[in-house]
C-alpha positions as CSV (number, residue, x, y, z in Angstrom):
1,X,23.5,5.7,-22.4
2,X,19.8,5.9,-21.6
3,X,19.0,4.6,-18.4
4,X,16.8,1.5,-18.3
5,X,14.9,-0.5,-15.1
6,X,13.7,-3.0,-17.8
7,X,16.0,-5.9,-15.4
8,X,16.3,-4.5,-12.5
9,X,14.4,-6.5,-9.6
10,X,11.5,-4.5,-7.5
11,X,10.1,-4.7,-3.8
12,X,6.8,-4.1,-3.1
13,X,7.0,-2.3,0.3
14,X,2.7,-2.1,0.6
15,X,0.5,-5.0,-1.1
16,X,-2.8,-7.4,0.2
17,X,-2.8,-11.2,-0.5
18,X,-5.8,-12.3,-2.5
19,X,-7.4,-15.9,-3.4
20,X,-8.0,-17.4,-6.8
21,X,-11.4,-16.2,-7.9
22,X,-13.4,-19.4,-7.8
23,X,-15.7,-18.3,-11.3
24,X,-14.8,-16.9,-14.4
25,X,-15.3,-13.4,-14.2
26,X,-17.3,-11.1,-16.6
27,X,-16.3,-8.2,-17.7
28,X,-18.5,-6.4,-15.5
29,X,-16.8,-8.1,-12.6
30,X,-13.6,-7.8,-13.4
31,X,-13.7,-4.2,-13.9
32,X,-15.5,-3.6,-10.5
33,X,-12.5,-6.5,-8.7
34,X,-10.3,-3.6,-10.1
35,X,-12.1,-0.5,-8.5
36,X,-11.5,1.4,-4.9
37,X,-14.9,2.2,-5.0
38,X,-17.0,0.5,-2.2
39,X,-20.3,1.1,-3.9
40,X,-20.0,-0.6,-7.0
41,X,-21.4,1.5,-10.3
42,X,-24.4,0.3,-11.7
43,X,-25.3,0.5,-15.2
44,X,-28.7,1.3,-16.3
45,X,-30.2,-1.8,-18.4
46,X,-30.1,0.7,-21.6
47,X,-26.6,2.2,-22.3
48,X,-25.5,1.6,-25.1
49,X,-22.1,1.2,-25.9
50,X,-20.4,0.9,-28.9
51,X,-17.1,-0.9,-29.8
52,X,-13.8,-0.1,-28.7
53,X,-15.8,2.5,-25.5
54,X,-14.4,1.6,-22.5
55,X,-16.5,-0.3,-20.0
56,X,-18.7,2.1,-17.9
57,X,-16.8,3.3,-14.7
58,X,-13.4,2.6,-16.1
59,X,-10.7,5.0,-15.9
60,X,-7.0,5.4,-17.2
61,X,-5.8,3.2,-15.1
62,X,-8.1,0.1,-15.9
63,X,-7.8,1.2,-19.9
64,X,-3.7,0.9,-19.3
65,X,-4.1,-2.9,-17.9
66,X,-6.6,-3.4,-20.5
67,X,-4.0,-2.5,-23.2
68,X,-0.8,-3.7,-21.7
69,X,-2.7,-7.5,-20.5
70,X,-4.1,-7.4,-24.6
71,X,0.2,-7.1,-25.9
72,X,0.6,-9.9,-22.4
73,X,-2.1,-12.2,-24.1
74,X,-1.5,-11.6,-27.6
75,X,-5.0,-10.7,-27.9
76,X,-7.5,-7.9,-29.3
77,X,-6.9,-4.8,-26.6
78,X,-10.7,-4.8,-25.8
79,X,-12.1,-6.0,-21.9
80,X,-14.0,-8.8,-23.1
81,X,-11.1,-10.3,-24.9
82,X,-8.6,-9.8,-21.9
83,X,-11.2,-11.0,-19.4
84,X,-11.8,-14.2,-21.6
85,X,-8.0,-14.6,-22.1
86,X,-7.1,-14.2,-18.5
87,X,-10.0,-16.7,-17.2
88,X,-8.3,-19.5,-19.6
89,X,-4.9,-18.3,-17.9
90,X,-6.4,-18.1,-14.5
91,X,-7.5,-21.8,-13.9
92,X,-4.0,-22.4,-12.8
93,X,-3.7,-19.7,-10.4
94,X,-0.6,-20.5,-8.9
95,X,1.0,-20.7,-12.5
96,X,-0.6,-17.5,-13.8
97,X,0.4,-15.3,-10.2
98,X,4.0,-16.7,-10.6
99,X,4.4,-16.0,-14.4
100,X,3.4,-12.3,-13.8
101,X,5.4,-11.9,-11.0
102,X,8.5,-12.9,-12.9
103,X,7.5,-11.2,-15.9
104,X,7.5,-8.0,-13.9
105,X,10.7,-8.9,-12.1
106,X,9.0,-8.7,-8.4
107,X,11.5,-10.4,-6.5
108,X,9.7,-9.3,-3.0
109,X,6.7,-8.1,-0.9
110,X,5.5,-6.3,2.4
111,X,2.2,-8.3,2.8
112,X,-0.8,-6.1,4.8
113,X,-2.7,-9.2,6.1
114,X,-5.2,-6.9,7.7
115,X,-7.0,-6.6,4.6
116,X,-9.0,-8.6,3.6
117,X,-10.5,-10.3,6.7
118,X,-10.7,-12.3,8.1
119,X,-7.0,-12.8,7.8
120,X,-5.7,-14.6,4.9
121,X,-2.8,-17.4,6.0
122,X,0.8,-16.0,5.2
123,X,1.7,-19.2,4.1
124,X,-0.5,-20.0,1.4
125,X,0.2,-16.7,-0.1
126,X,4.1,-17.1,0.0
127,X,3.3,-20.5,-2.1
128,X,0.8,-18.7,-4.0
129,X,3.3,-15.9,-5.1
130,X,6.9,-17.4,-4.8
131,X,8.4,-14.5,-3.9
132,X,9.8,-13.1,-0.6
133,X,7.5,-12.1,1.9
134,X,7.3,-9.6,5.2
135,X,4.5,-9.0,7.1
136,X,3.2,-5.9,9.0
137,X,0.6,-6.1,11.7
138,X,-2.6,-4.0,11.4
139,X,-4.0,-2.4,14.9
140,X,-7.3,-2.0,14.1
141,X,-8.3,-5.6,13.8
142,X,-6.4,-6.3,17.1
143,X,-8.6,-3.2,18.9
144,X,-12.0,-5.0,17.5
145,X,-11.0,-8.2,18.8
146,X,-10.1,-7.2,21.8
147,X,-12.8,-5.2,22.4
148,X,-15.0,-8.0,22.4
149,X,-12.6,-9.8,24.9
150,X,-11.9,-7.3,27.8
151,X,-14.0,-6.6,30.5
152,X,-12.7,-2.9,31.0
153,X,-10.4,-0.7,29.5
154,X,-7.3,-1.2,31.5
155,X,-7.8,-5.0,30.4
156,X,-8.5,-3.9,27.0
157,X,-5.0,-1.4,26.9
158,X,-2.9,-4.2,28.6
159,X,-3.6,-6.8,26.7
160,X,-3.2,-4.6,23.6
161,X,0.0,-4.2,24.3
162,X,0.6,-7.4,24.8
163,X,-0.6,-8.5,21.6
164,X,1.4,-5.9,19.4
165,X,4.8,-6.8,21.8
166,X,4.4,-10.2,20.7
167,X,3.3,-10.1,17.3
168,X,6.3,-7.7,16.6
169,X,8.7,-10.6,18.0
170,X,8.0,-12.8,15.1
171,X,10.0,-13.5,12.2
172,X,9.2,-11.6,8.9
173,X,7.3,-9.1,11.0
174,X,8.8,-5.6,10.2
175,X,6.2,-3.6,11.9
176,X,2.6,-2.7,12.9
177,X,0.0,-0.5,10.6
178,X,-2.7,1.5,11.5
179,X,-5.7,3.6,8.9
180,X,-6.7,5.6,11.2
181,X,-7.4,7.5,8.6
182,X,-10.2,5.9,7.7
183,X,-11.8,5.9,11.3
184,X,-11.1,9.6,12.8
185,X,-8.2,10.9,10.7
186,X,-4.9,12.3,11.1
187,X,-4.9,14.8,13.0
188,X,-3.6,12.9,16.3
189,X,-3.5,14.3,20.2
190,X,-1.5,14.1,22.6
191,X,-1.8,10.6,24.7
192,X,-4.6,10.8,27.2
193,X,-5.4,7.9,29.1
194,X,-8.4,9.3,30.5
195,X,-10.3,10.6,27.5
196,X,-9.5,7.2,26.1
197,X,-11.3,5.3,28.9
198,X,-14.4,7.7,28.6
199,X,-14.7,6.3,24.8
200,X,-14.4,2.4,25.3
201,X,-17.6,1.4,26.0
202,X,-18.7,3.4,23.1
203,X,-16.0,1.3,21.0
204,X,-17.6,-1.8,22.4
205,X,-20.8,-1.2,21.8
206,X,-19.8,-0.4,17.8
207,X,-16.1,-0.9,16.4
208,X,-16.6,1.8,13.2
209,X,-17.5,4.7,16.0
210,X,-14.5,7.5,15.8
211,X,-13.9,7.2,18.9
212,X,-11.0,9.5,18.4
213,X,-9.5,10.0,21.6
214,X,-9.5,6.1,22.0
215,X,-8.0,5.7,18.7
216,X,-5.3,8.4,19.0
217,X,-4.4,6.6,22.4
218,X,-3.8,3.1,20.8
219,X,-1.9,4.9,18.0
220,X,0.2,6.5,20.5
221,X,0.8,3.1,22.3
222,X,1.7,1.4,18.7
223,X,4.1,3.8,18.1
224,X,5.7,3.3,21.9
225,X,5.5,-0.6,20.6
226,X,7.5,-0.6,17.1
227,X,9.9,2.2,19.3
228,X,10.6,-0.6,22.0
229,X,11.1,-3.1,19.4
230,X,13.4,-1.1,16.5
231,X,10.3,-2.1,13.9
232,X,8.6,0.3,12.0
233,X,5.2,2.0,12.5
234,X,2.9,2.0,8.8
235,X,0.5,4.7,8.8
236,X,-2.2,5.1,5.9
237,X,-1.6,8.6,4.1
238,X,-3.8,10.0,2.1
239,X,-6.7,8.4,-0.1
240,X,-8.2,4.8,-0.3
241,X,-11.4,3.5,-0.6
242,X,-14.9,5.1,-0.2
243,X,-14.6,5.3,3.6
244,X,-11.5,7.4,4.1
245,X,-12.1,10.3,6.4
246,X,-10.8,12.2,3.4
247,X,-10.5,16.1,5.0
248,X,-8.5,14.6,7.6
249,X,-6.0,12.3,5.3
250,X,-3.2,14.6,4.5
251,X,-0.3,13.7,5.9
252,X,0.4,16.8,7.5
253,X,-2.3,16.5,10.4
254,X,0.8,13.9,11.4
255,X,3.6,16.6,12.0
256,X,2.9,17.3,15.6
257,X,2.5,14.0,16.5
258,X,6.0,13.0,14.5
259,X,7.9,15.9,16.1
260,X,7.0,14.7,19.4
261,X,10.7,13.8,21.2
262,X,10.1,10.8,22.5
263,X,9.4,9.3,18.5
264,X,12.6,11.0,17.2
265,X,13.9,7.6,16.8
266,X,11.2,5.9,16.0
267,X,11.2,4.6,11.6
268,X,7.6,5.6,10.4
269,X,6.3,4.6,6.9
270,X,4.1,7.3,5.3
271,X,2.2,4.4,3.1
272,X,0.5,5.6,0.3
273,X,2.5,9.0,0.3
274,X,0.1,10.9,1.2
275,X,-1.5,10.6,-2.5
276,X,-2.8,13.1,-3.5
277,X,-1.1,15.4,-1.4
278,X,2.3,14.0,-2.5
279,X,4.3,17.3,-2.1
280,X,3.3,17.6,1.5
281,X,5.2,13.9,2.4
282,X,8.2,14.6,0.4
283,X,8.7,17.2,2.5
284,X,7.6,15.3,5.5
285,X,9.9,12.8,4.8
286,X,12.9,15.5,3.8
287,X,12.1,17.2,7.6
288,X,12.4,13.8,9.5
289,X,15.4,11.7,9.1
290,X,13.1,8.3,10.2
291,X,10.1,9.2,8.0
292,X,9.9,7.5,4.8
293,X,7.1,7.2,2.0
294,X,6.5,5.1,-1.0
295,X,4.2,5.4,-4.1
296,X,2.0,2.5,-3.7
297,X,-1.9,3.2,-4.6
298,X,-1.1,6.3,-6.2
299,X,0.9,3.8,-8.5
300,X,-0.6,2.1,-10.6
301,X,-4.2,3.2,-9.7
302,X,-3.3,7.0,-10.9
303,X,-2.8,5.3,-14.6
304,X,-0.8,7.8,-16.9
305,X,-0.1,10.3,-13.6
306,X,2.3,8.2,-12.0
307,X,5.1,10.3,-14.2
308,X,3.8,12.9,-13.2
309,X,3.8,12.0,-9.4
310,X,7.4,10.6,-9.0
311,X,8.7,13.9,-10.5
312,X,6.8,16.0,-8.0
313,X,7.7,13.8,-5.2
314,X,11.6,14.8,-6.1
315,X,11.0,18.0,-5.9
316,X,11.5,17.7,-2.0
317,X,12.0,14.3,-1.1
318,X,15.6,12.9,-0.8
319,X,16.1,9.8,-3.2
320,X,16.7,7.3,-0.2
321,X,13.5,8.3,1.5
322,X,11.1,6.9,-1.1
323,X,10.0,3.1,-2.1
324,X,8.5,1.8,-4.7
325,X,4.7,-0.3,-3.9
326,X,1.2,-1.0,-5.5
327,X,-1.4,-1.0,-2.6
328,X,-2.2,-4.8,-5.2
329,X,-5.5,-5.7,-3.2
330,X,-7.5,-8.6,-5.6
331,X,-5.4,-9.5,-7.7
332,X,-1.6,-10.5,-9.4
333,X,-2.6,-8.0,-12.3
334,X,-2.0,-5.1,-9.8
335,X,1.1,-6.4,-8.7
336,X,2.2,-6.7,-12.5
337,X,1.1,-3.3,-13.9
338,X,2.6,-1.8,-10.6
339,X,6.2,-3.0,-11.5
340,X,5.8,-2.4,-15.3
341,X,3.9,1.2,-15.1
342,X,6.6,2.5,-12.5
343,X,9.4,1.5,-14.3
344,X,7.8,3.0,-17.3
345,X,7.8,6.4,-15.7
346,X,10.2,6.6,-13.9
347,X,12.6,6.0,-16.8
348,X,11.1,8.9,-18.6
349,X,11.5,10.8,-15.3
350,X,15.3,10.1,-14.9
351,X,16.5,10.2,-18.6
352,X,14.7,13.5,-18.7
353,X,16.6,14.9,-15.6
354,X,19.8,13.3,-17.9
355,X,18.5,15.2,-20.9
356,X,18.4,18.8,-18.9
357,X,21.6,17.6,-17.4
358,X,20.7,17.7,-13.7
359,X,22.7,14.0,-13.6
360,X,24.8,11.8,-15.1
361,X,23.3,8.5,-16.6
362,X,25.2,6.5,-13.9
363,X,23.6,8.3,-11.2
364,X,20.0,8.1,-12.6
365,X,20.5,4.5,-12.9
366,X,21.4,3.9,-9.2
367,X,18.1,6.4,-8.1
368,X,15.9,4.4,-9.8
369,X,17.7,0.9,-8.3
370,X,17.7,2.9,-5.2
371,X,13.9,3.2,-5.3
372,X,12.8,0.4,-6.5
373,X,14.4,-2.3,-3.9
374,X,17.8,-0.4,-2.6
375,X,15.7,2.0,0.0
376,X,13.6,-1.1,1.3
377,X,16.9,-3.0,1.7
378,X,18.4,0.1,3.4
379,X,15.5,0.8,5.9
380,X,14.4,-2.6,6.7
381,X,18.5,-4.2,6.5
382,X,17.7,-6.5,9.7
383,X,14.9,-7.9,8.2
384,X,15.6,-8.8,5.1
385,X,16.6,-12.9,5.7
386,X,13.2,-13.2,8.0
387,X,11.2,-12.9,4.7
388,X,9.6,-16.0,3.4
């Protein structure tokens, strides 16, 4: 018996909603709407390029989709004839999101409406998708908002509070989400009201300052916030785009902060797993019994070393401490590749652990279930009929 995950139904735990791209795209755009890079690569007027070299600023993980969309399509596994396949697709969006979700078997997704902004409507992207869908609430955008709002800062921290209290009340909402990361980093300090105050006309006067003392303060209070309210707090680990504060993104600058007594109950979501310092979450997450990570960005984005990745992240991490995601940010292509490339690899990963007899087939079967939608079910249990 070799173990397969060919049927077996995924949650995302860590995607974006997107729109329908309202032009065919060229190759050239579709190959940048697939990037993390915020300044897109330019290519000099006289490179030449011959046939079958990949476009200029691909990588693995944009030759994979190129090559799995081409056996998709039925169609020669170049860009320009998967760009001019999926345009003719694409028309009907709805249809073409919908038939890639089923193909890949995503039955479910944890929806970051903080990204793009300004927000996109739940709704519409619930319709768009047909799948299941929970919703965390990002801090950041609320802190800008209010910003603009508040007189002073004991308005500002009151009706912050507020906000997050509230929007963690609604239905589907399974928690709040913060990238620090990409503002002042990880490496959080103790609540200080004070220092916090000094900072907030600073924060008014440009939202992108570090303002870290402000920042750590209103992490601090989020995490009082999903405490109170039994929902759990997402925190960006690790890389993401160009503007990541990237010596401070390892999730170990966390550890103080997550040893801190009064968050010993409190469920925290190391999103992103900390990519590329992988090793250091799974033993995060094997430390903390409410600390969990998934492999979303780092899968698919990592192309051929997502294999590689989940079999490093077992070297620590307990098998019901890690969930499967795709970071998916422009389009259903991400969310697609995700499913299919993980359940690629991870296959390989378990039958090989079969093979060198660390497992019985069985068991292998039910880690890779486990990871795939049986964690999220586990960890998010009195959430799970509020997604739609």
């Amino acid at each position: 018996m070799k173990v397969s995950l060919k049927d077996i139904h995924a949650i995302d735990v860590h995607a974006h909603p997107y729109l329908a791209n309202r032009e065919p795209y060229t190759g050239d755009e579709y190959v940048r709407q697939l990037s993390l890079a915020v300044i897109p690569n330019e290519i000099p007027q006289n490179y030449k390029r011959v046939h079958k070299q990949p476009f200029p600023g691909s990588n693995m993980w944009v030759q994979i989709l190129i090559q799995r969309l081409a056996k998709y399509f039925s169609c020669e596994p170049t860009l320009e004839a998967v760009v001019e396949q999926r345009n003719k697709r694409a028309i009907d969006f709805k249809t073409y999101t919908r038939e890639l979700f089923q193909d890949a078997n995503l039955s479910g997704i944890v929806g970051d409406f903080g990204y793009p902004q300004p927000p996109l409507s739940k709704k519409e992207y619930r319709e768009l998708c047909g799948v299941q869908i929970w919703e965390i609430h990002r801090i950041e955008p609320v802190m800008v908002r209010l910003s603009g709002e508040c007189k002073n800062f004991a308005e500002f921290v009151d009706s912050y509070r507020r906000d997050l209290a509230e929007a963690l009340k609604k239905e589907g909402m399974v928690g709040l989400k913060s990238i620090i990361a990409y503002r002042s980093g990880l490496d959080i300090t103790p609540m200080n009201e004070a220092l916090a105050q000094e900072e907030y006309e600073e924060f008014k006067g440009n939202s992108r300052a570090a303002v870290k003392n402000l920042r750590d303060y209103c992490l601090h209070i989020a995490m009082e916030e999903c405490s109170a309210a039994n929902k759990v707090m997402h925190i960006h680990t690790g890389i993401g785009d160009g503007e990541v504060v990237l010596p401070k993104a390892s999730p170990s600058f966390l550890l103080e902060m997550l040893r801190d007594k009064k968050y010993r109950d409190t469920k925290v979501h190391l999103v992103h797993g900390g990519y590329p310092w992988v090793e250091e979450a799974a033993f995060i997450v094997s430390i903390l019994p409410n600390v969990y990570m998934d492999i979303s960005l780092q899968n698919p984005f990592s192309g051929h070393g997502v294999k590689r990745i989940l079999s490093q992240v077992f070297e620590f991490a307990p098998f019901d401490k890690v969930m499967y995601g795709s970071d998916a940010f422009t389009m259903p292509e991400m969310n697609w590749l995700g499913v299919h490339l993980f359940k690629e690899c991870f296959e390989e990963v378990l039958n090989g652990w079969v093979d060198s007899d660390y497992m019985d087939p069985e068991t292998a079967q039910v880690i890779g279930e486990m990871v795939l939608y049986r964690n999220f079910e586990n960890v998010y249990q009195d959430f799970l009929k509020e997604g739609k």
